[in-house]
N, C-alpha and C positions, 0 to 999 in steps of 0.2 A: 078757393075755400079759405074761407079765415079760422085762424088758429084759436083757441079757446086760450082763456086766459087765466093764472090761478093768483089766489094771495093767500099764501100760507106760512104760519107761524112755525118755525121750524127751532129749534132748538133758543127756543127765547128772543128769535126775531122774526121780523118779517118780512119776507121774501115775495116780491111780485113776478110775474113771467108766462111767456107765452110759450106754446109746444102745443106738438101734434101729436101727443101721446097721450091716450087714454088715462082717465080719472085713476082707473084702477092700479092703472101700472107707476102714477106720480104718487100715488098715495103709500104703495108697496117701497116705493126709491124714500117717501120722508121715513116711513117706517123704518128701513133698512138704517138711514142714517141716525135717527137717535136710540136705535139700539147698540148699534156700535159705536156711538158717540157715549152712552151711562156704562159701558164695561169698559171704558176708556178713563171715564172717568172716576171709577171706582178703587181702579189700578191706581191713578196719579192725578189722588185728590189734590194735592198741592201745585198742579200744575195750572197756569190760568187758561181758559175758556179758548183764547187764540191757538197756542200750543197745543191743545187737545183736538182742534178742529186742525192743525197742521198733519198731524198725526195720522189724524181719520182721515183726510186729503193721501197723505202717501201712503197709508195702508191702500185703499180701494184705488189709488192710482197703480201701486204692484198688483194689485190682483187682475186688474182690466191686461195691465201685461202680462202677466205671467198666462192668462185667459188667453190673448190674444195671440199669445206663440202654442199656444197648444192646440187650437184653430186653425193655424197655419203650416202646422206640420201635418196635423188631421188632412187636413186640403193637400196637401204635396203626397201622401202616402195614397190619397182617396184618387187622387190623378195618378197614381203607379198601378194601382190596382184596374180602374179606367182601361188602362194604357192594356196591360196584360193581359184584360178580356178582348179586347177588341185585337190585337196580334192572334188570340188564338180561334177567333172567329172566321180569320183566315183560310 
């Protein structure tokens, strides 16, 4: 199955690309990033365009972390709990 393709104007460029992710859910991902790219910018108007997208890059790269260990502990407590029904099934 071939990948649909997009070309979208995102924060005053434009950006070509393929994925297998729903219209909805790439349009929700552009939305997410220029909203938090204008309260970024509003904080540190003086800052150029690059610096402000470096920003938004290591904000939403901590969050995917900080996400992804709270996932991960979810998953090791969820396998404890697992574990503890099935010993008392015993």
């Amino acid at each position: 199955m071939k990948m649909p393709g997009y070309t979208l104007n995102i924060l005053g460029l434009e950006v070509s690309f393929k994925t297998d992710a729903p219209p909805e859910r790439v349009n929700k991902a552009k939305a997410l990033l220029e909203d938090r790219f204008r309260v970024l910018e509003e904080r540190g108007r003086k800052l150029s365009k690059e610096k402000l997208l470096i920003y938004l890059s290591l904000s939403l790269a901590d969050e995917y972390l900080v996400l992804k260990d709270k996932q991960e502990q979810m998953e090791i407590q969820l396998a404890k709990l697992l574990d503890r029904l099935d010993n008392e099934e015993i």
